[in-house]
C-alpha atoms as a printed R data frame, in Angstrom:
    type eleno elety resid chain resno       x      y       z
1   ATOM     1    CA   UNK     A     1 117.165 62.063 235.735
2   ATOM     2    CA   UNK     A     2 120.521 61.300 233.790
3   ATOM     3    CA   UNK     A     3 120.856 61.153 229.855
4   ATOM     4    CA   UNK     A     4 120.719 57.220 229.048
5   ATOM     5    CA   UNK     A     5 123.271 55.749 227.333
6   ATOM     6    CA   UNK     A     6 122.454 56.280 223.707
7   ATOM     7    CA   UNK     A     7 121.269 59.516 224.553
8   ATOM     8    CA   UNK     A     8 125.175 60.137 225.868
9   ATOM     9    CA   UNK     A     9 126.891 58.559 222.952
10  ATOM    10    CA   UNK     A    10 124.340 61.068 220.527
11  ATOM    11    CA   UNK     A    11 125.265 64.015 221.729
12  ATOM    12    CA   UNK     A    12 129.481 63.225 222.161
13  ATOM    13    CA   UNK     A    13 129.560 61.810 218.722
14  ATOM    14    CA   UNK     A    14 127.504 64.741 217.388
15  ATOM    15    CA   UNK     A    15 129.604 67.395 218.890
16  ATOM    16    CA   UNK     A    16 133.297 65.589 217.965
17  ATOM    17    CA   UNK     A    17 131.730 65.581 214.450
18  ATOM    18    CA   UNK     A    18 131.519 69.745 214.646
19  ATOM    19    CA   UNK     A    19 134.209 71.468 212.228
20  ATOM    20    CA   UNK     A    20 137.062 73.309 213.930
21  ATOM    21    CA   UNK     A    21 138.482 76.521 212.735
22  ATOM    22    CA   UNK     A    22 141.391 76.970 215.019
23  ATOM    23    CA   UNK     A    23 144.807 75.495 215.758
24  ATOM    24    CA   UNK     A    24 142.906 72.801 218.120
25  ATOM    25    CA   UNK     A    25 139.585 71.990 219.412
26  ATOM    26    CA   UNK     A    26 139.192 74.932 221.707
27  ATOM    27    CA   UNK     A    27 136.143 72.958 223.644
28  ATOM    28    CA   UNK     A    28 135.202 69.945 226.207
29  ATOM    29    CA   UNK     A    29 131.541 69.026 227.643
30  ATOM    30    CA   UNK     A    30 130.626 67.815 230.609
31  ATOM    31    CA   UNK     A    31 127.242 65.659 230.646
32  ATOM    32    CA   UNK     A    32 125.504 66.342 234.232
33  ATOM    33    CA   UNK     A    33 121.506 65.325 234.835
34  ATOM    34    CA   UNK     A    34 120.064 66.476 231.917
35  ATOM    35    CA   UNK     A    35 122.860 68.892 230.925
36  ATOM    36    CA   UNK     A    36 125.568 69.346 228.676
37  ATOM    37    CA   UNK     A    37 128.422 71.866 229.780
38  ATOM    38    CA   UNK     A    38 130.178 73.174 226.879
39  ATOM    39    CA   UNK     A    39 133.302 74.419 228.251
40  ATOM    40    CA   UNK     A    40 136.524 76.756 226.361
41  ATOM    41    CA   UNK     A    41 139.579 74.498 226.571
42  ATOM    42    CA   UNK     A    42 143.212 74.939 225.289
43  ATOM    43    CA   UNK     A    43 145.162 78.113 224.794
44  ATOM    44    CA   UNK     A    44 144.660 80.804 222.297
45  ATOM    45    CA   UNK     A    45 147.058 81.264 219.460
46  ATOM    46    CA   UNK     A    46 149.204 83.805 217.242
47  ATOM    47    CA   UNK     A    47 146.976 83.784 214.835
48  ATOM    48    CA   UNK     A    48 143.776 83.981 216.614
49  ATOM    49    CA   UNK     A    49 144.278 86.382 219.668
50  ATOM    50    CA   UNK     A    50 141.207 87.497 220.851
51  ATOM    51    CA   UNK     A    51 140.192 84.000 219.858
52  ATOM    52    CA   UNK     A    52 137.160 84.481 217.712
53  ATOM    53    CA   UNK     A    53 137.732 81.674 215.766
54  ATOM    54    CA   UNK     A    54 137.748 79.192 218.707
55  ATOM    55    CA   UNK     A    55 134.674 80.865 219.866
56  ATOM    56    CA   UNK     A    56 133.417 80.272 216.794
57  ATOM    57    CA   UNK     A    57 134.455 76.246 216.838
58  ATOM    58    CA   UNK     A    58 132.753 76.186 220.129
59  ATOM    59    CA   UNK     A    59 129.502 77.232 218.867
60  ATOM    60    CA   UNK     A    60 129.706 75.101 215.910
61  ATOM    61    CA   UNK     A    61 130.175 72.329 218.769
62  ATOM    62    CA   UNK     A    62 126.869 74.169 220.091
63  ATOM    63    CA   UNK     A    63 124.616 73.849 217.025
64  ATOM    64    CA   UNK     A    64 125.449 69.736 216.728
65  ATOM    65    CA   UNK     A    65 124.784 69.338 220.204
66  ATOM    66    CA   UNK     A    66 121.419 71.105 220.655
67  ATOM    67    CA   UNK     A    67 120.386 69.269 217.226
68  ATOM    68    CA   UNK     A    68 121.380 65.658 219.023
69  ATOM    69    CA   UNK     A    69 119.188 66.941 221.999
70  ATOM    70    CA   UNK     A    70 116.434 67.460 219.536
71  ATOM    71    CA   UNK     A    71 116.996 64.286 217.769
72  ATOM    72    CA   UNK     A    72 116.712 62.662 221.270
73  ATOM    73    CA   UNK     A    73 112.991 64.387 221.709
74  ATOM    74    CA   UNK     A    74 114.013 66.752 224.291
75  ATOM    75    CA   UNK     A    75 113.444 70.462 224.105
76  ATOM    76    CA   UNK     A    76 116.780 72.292 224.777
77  ATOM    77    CA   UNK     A    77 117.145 75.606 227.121
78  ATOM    78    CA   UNK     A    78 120.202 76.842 226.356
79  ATOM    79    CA   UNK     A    79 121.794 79.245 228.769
80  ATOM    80    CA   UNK     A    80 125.016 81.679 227.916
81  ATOM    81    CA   UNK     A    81 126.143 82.076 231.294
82  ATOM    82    CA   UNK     A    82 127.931 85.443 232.981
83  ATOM    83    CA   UNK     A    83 129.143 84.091 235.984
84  ATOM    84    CA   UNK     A    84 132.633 85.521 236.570
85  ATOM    85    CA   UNK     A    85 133.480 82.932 238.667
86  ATOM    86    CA   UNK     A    86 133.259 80.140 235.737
87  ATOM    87    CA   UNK     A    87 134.635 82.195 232.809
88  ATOM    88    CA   UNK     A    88 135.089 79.198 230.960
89  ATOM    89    CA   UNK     A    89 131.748 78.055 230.346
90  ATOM    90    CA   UNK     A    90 130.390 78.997 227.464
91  ATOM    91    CA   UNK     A    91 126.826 77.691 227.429
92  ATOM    92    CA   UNK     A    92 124.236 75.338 229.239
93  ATOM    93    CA   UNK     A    93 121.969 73.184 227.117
94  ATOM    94    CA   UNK     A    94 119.362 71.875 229.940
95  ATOM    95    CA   UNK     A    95 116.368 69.013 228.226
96  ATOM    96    CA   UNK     A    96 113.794 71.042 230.168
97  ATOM    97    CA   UNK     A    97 110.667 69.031 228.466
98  ATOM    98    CA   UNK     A    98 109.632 66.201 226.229
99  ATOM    99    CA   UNK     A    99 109.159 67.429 222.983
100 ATOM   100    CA   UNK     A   100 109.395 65.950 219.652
101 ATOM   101    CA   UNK     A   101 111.937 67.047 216.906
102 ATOM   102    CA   UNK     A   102 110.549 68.489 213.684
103 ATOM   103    CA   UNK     A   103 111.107 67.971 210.323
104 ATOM   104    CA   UNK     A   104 113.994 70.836 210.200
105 ATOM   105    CA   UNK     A   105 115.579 69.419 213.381
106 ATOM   106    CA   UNK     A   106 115.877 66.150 211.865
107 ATOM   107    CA   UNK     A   107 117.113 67.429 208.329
108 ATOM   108    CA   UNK     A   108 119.952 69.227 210.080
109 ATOM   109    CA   UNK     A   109 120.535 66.244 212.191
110 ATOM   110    CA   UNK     A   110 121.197 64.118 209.582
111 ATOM   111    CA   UNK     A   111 123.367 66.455 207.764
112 ATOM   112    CA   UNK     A   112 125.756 66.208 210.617
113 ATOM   113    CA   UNK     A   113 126.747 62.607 209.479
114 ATOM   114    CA   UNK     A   114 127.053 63.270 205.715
115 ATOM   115    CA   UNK     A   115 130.026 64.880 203.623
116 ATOM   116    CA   UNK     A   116 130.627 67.833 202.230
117 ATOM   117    CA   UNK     A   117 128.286 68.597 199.070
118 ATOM   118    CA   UNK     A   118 129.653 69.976 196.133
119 ATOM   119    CA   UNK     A   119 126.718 71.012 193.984
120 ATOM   120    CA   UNK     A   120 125.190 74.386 193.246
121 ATOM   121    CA   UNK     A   121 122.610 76.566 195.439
122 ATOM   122    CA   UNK     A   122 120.838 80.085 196.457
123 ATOM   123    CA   UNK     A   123 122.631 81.766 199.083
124 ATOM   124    CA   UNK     A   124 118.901 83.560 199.399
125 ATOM   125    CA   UNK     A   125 117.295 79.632 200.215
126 ATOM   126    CA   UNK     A   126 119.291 78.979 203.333
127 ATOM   127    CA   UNK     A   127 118.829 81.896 205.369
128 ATOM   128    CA   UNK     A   128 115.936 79.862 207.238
129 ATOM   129    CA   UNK     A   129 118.673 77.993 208.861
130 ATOM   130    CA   UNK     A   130 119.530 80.034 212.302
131 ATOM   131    CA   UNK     A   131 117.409 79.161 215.145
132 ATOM   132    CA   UNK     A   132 119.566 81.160 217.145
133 ATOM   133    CA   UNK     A   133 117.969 84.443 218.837
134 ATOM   134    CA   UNK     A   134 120.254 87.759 218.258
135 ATOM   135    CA   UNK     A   135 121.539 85.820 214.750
136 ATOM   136    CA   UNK     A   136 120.597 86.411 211.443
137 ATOM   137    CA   UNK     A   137 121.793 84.688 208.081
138 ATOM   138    CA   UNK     A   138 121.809 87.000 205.370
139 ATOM   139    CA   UNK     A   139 122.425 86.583 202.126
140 ATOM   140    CA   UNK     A   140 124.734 90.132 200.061
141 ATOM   141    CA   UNK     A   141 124.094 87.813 196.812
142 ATOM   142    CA   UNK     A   142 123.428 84.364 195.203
143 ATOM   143    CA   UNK     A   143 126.728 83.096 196.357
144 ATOM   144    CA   UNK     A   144 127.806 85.183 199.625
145 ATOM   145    CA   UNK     A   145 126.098 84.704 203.121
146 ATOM   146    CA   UNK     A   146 127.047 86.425 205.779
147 ATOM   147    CA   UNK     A   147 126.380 85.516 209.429
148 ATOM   148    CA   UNK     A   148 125.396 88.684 211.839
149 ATOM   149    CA   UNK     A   149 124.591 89.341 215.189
150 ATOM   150    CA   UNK     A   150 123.202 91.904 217.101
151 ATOM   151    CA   UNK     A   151 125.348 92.176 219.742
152 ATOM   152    CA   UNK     A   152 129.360 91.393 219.429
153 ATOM   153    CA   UNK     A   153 130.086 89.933 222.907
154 ATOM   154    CA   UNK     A   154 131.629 86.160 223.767
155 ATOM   155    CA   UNK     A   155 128.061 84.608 224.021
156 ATOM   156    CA   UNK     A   156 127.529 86.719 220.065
157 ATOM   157    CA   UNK     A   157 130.346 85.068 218.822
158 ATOM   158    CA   UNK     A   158 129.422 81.594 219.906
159 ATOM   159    CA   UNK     A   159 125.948 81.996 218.727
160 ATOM   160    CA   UNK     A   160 127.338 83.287 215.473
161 ATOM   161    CA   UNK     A   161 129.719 79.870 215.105
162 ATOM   162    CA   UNK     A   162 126.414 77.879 215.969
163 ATOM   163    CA   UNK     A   163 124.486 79.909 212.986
164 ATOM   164    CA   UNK     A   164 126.964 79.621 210.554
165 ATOM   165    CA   UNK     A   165 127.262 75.355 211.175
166 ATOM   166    CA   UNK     A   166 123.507 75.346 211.004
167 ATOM   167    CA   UNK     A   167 123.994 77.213 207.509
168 ATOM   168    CA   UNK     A   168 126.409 74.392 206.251
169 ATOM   169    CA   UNK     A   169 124.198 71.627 207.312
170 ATOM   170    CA   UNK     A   170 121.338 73.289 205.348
171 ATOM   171    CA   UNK     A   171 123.286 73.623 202.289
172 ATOM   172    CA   UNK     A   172 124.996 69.656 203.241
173 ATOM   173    CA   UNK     A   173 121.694 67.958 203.409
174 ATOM   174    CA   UNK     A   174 120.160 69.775 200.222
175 ATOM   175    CA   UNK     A   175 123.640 69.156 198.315
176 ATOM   176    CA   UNK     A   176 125.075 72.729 197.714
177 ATOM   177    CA   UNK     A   177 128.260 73.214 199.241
178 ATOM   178    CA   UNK     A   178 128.667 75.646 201.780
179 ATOM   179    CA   UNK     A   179 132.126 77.022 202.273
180 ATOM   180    CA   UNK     A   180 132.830 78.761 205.352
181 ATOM   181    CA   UNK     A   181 134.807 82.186 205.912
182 ATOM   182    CA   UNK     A   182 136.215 83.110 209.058
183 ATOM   183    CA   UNK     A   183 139.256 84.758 208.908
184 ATOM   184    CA   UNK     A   184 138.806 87.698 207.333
185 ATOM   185    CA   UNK     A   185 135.872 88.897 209.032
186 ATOM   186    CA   UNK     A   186 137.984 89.696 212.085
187 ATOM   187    CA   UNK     A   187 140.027 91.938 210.675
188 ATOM   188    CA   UNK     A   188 138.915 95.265 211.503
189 ATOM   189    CA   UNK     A   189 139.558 97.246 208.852
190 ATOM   190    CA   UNK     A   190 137.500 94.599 206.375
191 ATOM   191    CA   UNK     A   191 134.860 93.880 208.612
192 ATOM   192    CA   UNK     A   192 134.144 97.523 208.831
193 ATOM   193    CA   UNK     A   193 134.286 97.414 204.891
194 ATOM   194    CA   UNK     A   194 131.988 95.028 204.428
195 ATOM   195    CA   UNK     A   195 129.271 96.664 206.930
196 ATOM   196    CA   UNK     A   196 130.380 99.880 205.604
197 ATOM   197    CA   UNK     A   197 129.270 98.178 201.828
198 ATOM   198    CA   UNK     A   198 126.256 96.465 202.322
199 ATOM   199    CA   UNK     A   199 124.284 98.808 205.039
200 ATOM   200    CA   UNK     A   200 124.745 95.751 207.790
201 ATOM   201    CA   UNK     A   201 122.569 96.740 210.816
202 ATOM   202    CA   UNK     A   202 124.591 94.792 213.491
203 ATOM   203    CA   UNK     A   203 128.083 92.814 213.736
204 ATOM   204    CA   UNK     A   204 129.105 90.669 211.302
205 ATOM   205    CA   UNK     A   205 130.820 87.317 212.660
206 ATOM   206    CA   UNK     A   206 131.141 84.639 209.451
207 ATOM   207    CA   UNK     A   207 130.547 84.583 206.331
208 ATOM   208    CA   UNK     A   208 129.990 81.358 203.271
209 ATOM   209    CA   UNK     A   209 130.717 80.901 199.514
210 ATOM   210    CA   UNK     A   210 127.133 79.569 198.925
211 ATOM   211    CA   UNK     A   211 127.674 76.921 195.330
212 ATOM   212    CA   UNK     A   212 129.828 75.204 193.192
213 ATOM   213    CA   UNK     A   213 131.537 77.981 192.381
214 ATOM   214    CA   UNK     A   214 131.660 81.497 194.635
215 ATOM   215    CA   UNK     A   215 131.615 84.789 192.298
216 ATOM   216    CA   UNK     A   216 134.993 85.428 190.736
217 ATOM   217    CA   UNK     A   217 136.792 87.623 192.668
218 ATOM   218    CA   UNK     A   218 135.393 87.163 195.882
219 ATOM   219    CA   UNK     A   219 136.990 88.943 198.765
220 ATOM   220    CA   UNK     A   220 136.880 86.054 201.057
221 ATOM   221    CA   UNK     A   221 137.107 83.297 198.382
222 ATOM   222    CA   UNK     A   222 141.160 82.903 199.376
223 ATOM   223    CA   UNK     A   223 140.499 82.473 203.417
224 ATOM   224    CA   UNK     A   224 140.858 79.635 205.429
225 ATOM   225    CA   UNK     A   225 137.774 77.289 205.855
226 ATOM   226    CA   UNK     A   226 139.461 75.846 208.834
227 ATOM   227    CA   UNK     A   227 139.503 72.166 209.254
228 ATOM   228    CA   UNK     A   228 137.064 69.115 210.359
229 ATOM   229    CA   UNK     A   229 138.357 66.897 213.369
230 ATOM   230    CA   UNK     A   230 135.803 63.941 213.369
């Protein structure tokens, strides 16, 4: 059994849609039976060396495609693979059964087509977002969310990307803007800080500015969001 057509053009136009924090998109799938092969393209830069913020891209990528697989009434098996002899695939996402999307699914879905909101929200109200195993949304205050994992391997950091997109479609579809955070929290020194300062039990990969307007003086107010190729 193959995707159909529609099916195809879903899960493509869902994934281009994905934001992209790096120089380029560090990705490219591969559509095979009733998979999609999310592969790490391109070459890592200056800025980026140990290329956490491609990873992160790539699971962004990961979050809009599993949602399209939802959308299409599939359930979706996603597999992290650790075959050394395809380093470059990131993840799986195999339709094992029939099963129909639910409300959430189809909220986040649709948020993947609208723009950026701009209005105010909780950071506490969007922490139901992740449905990513090993990833937890939590929110340090009404304006800061911070995306953590439990582990802080390749396959953590790609989950963490997909957790953090889900948290931006959340905030799209309700209307509260969601402003990502990625640069900072790869430097050492102020990701230890921030662990360090709020007791974090586990490794912390992303964070948002949850609202309108973040709290003044925000540490990672002045970082790059990265940029949206759609």
């Amino acid at each position: 059994m193959r995707w159909n057509p529609a099916e195809s053009a879903e899960i493509v136009e869902a994934a281009v849609k994905a934001p992209v924090y790096s120089a380029d998109r560090p990705w490219a799938l591969e559509l095979h039976g009733r998979s999609v092969y999310l592969f790490e393209s391109g070459q890592r830069s200056g800025h980026d060396p140990l290329g956490f913020d491609r990873l992160l891209s790539c699971g962004a990528a990961l979050e809009h495609v599993v949602l399209a697989v939802r959308y299409a009434g599939w359930h979706p098996h996603v597999v992290f693979p650790t075959d050394q002899a395809s380093p470059d695939v990131l993840a799986v996402v195999r339709a094992d059964r029939r099963e129909p999307p639910d409300p959430q699914d189809l909220d986040l879905h649709r948020a993947i087509r609208l723009a950026d909101a701009s209005g105010s929200g909780d950071a506490h109200a969007l922490g139901w977002a992740s449905h990513w195993a090993g990833t937890e949304l939590r929110s340090l205050n009404d304006h800061e969310l911070v995306v953590i994992t439990t582990g802080d391997r390749r396959p953590d950091h790609v989950r963490g990307g997909a957790a953090l997109q889900a948290a931006v479609l959340a905030g799209r579809g309700g209307g509260v803007a969601v402003r990502p955070v990625v640069h900072l929290v790869h430097r050492q020194e102020w990701r230890a800080g921030l662990i360090e300062r709020h007791e974090l039990a586990g490794f912390p990969q992303a964070m948002a500015i949850v609202g309108a307007k973040g709290p003044v003086g925000t540490g990672p107010a002045a970082a790059s969001a990265g940029r949206s190729d759609s």
